[in-house]
N, C-alpha and C positions, 0 to 999 in steps of 0.2 A: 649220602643224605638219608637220615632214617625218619620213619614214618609211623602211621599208626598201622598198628598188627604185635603180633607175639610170637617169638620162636618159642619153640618147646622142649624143653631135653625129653626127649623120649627115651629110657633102656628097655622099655619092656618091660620093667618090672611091676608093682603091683599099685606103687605108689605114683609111679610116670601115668600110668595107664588112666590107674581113677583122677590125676590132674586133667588128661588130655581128654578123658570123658565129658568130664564136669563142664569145662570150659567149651567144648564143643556144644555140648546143650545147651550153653548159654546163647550162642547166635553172635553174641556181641562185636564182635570184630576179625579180620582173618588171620589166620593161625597156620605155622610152618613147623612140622615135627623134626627135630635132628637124631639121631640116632649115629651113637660116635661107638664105635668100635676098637675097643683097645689093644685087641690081640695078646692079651693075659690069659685067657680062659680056650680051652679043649678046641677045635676049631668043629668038632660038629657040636657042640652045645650052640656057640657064635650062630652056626646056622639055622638051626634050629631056632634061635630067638630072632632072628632077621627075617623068615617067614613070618613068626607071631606079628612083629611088625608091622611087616606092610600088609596084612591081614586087615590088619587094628584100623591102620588109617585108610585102608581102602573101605570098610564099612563105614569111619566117619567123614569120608570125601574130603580129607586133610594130604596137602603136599606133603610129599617126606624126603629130607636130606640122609644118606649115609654117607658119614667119614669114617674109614679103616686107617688107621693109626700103624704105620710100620710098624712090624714086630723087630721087636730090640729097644722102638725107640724112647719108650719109655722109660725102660732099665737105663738105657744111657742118657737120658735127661737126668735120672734122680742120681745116677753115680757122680755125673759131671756139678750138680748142684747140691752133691750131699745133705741130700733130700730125703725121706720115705718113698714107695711107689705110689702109695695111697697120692699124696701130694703132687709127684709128678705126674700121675695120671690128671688128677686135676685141672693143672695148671693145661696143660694140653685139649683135655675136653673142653674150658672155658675157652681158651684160643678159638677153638674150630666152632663153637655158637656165637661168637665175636664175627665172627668171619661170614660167616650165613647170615647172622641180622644185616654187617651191612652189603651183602651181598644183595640179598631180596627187600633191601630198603626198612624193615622191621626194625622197629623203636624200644622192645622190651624182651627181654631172653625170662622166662620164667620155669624156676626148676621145681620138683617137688618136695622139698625140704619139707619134714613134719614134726611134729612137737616132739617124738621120743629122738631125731635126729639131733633136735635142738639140746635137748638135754646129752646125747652123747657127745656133741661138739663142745659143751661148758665142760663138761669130764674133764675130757682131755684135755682141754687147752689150761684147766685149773692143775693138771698134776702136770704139765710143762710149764709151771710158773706162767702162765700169763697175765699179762696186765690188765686195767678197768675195761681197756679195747675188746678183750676177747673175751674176756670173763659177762661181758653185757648178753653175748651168743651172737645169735644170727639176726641181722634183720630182717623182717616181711621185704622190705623195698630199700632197695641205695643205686644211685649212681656209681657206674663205669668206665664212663669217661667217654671221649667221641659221641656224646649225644646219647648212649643206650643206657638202660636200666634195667636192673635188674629183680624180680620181683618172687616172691614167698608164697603162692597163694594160700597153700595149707599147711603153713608153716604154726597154726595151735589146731592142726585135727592130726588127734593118736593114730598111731599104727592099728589098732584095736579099731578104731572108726571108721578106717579109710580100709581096713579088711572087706568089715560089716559093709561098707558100700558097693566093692570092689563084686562080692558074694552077691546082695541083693541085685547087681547091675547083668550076673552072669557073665562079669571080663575073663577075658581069656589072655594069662601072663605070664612070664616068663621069668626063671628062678635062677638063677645067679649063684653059681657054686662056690667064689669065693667067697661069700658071705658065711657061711659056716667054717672058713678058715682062721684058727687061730692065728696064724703068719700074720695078720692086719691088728693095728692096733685097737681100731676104734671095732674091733671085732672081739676082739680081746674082754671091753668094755661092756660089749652089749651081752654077753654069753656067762661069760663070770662075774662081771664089779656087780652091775643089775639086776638078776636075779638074787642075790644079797643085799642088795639093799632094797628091793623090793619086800624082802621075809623079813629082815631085820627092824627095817626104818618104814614104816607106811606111808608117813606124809612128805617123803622125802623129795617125789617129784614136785609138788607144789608150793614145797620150800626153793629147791632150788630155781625154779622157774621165778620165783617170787625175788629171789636176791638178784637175779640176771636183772629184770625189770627194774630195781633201786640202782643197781653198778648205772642201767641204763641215763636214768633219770640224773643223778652224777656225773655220766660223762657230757650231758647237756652242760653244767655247772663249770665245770673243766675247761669245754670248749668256748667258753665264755669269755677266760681268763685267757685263756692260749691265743685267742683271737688277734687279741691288741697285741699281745706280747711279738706274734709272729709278724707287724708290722715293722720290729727292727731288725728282719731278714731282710737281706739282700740275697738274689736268685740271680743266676748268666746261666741260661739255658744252655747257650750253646758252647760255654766252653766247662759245663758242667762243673758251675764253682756256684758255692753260695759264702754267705759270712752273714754275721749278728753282733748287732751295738754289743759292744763287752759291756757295758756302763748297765745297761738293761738285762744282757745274759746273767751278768752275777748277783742280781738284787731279787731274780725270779725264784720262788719255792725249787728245790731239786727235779719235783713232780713236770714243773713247765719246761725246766733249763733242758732236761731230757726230751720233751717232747719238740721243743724248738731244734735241738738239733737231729731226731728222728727225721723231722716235719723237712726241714732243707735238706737234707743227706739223700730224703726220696724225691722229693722235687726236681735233685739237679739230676737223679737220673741212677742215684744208687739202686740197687734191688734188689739186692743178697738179704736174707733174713740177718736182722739185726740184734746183737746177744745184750740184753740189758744190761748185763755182769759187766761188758767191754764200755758199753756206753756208758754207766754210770762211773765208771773209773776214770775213762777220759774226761767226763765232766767234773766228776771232781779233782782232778790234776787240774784244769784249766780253771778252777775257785780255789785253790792253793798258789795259784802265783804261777805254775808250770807256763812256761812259751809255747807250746808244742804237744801233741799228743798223735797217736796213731789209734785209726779203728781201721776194721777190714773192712778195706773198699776204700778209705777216707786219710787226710790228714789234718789237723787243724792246725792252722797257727793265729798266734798273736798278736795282728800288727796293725799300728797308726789306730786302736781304739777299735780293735772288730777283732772277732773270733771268725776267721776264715776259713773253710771247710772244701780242702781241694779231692781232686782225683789221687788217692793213693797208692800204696805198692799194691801189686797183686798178691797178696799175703792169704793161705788158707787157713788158718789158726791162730786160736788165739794164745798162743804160746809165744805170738811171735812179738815184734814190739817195736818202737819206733820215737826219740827223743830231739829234741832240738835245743840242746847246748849252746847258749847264747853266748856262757862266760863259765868263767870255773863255780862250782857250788854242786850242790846235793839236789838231784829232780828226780823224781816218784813218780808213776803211773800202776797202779792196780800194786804188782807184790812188789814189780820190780821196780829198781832203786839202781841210778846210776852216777857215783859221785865221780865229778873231775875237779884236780889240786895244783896248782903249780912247786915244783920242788924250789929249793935254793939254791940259787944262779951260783953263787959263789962257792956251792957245796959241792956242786957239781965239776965245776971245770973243764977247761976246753975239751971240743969236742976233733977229733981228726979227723980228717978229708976223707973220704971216702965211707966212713963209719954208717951204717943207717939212721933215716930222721926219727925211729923211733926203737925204745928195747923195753924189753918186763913190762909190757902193757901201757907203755907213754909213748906221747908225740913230741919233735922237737919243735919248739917254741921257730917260725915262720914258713917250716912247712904245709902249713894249713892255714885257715880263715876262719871266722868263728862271721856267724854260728855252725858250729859245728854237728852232724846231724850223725846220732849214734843207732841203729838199727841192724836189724835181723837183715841175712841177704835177700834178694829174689830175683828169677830167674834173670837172665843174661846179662849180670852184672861180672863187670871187668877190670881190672885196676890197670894200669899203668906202671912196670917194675926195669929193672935192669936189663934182665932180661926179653922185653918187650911185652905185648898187653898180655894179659893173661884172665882168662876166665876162671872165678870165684868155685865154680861147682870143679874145676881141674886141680885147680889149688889143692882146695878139702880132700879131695880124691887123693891126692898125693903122700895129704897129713891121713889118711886112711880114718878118717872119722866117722863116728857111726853117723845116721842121717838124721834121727833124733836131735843129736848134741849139733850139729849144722847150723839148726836152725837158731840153735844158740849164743854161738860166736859172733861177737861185737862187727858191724861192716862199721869207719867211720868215714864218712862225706861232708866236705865242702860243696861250695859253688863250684871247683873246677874240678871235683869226680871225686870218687874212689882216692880217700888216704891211705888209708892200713886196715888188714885185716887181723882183730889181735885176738886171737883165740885163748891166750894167757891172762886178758883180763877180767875175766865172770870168774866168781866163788868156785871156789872146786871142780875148776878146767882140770878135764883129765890132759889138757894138750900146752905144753908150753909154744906150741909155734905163733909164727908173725908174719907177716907181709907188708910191706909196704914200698908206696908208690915212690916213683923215683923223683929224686928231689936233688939239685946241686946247687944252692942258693947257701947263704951264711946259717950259721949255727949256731945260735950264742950261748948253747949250753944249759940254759934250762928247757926242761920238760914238763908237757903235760901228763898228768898220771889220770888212768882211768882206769875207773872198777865196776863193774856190775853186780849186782846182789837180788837173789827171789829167781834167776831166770831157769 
């Protein structure tokens, strides 16, 4: 249950400090300083800024929280979610003020974001292609969900201002050595992009501060549109599936059809940063007729008049891929292109007992089921062979393939597992090898032929 009051990121630094001032002066409600310790920086600099600390809020008769962040554990957040550190430090600091508001019952977590912040967050988030979302900046104030809020207060007073405060007030702060390390990006930004475009371009911040404000004003307009439209999602929380009227997904601008399926993928519980480039491919596969698409984290398929959005492979990259072969014909996703043919029965001729159900990149016609689901491997997949089961990652080992080109090689699956694994069908396979699952049912001699192309 959270209440009125404010946590406060407190670092010590010079902008936390003149927040935590400011609002102390005010009187207006009670106030919990957090003070999160990442164990990135020198360990007596750390201490030395944890005196300044509790210094600070023992002279403003403010409670104070410290959380000490295992050392490592950030590096293995952002490894594990091939992420920045800047980012996974982040994501873990906001955790631990999550935790203390609803800890001490507190309704509002408020950090010291300031206007030259704001401007380095559009920076960046502009030369990582970002959309209208980010390119708006930061808000003063938004919801977090569980009840908290989160709030900006001097999110339009300069660094210059909150100095001149900082000075006039005689705070006593503490400096922060990474901040003059290039190794950080948005450090990068503030040390070199900035002071050039401060000589260069004079009115630069008040331009760009001025476009964030219209992107802003826009994505009111946006959210307008997206409103109704997301009313033909359907969400199952609990078994982390969403889908959307096809009939409505494909009549929607590109702008919505993406944000509809953003909007459900985070709903049901996705949370990996998602690549526009991947999204907008599968979405236009599924506006070209495609049954099936892959994104990471996600599958979609096409069925009884909805565009279904399940839990997918565990797949890290986007190199990887993911089709659903209803029937033979030509399906496209992003470069790659995977056709299946049937040859001629009569051309062919019988096939002998024991023979495999599939060779040079085909399947025999009843070995399988269609739809037929053509895809990259992932972990602990197994086929079924003469041999007995055998694992996919053993297999490739065998064929001594680099791990690159792995991720290459066609898996095909039905409903009852693992058919073949045809490393001979993608364009300029360095590997003629095959596998396939064991089958002793009839053979009537034709085959299906598959080829993959772009991968």
């Amino acid at each position: 249950m959270v209440g009125r009051g404010l946590i406060v990121a407190y670092s010590g630094g010079v902008d936390s400090t003149t927040l935590l001032t400011a609002l102390a002066e005010t009187g207006l409600c009670p106030l919990r300083a957090v003070h999160v310790v990442h164990s990135l920086r020198p360990a007596g600099e750390l201490l030395r800024e944890k005196a300044i600390v509790r210094a600070t809020c023992g002279k403003l008769h403010i409670p104070l929280s410290i959380a000490t962040v295992k050392p490592g554990a950030i590096e293995a957040l952002a490894r594990k979610r091939r992420i920045g550190i800047e980012a996974a430090a982040r994501e873990i600091r906001y955790g631990i003020l999550r935790r203390c508001a609803r800890r001490f019952g507190l309704g509002v977590i408020c950090t010291a974001h300031n206007a030259d912040d704001q401007l380095e967050t559009i920076i960046s988030r502009f030369l990582s292609a970002s959309s209208i979302d980010g390119l708006r900046g930061m808000r003063p104030i938004r919801e977090m969900g569980e009840g908290l809020m989160l709030a900006r207060p001097i999110l339009e007073a300069s660094r210059n201002e909150i100095e001149r405060y900082a000075a006039m007030k005689d705070l006593v702060v503490s400096t922060d050595s990474t901040n003059a390390s290039v190794d950080y990006a948005r450090n990068r930004i503030r040390h070199s992009l900035i002071p050039v475009l401060d000589r260069e371009f004079g009115g630069w911040r008040k331009g760009l501060l001025g476009t964030s404000g219209k992107l802003a004003a826009d994505k009111i307009v946006l959210d307008s549109v997206l409103g109704p439209a997301l009313d033909a999602c359907s969400i199952d929380l609990a078994g982390g599936k969403a889908s959307i009227d096809l009939g409505v997904f494909l009549a929607a601008p590109e702008a919505i059809r993406l944000r509809m399926l953003v909007r459900c993928m985070a709903i049901a519980g996705r949370k990996s940063r998602l690549s526009w480039r991947a999204m907008k491919s599968a979405a236009d596969s599924i506006a070209r007729g495609a049954r099936g698409a892959d994104l990471l984290g996600a599958r979609l398929f096409v069925r009884d008049g909805r565009l279904e959005i399940l839990p997918g492979l565990d797949f890290h990259g986007e190199d990887k891929y993911f089709f659903v072969i209803p029937s033979e014909g030509m399906y496209r996703c992003g470069p790659i292109e995977v056709g299946t043919w049937w040859d001629n029965p009569a051309a062919a001729g019988a096939i002998p007992d024991g023979e495999p159900i599939g060779r040079a990149g085909c399947l025999m016609e009843g070995s399988f089921t269609f739809p037929l689901i053509v895809r990259s491997r992932k972990a602990g997949d197994l086929i079924r062979t003469v041999e007995g089961e055998k694992r996919l990652d053993d297999i490739m080992n065998s064929w001594h393939l680099d791990r690159k080109v792995r991720d290459l090689v066609p898996v095909m699956e039905d409903r009852d597992g693992i058919v073949a694994v045809l490393a001979s069908s993608f364009s300029a396979s360095p590997s003629p090898h095959e596998k396939f699952r064991v089958y002793t049912g009839p053979k009537s001699g034709r085959r299906l032929y598959i080829r993959i192309k772009g991968a």
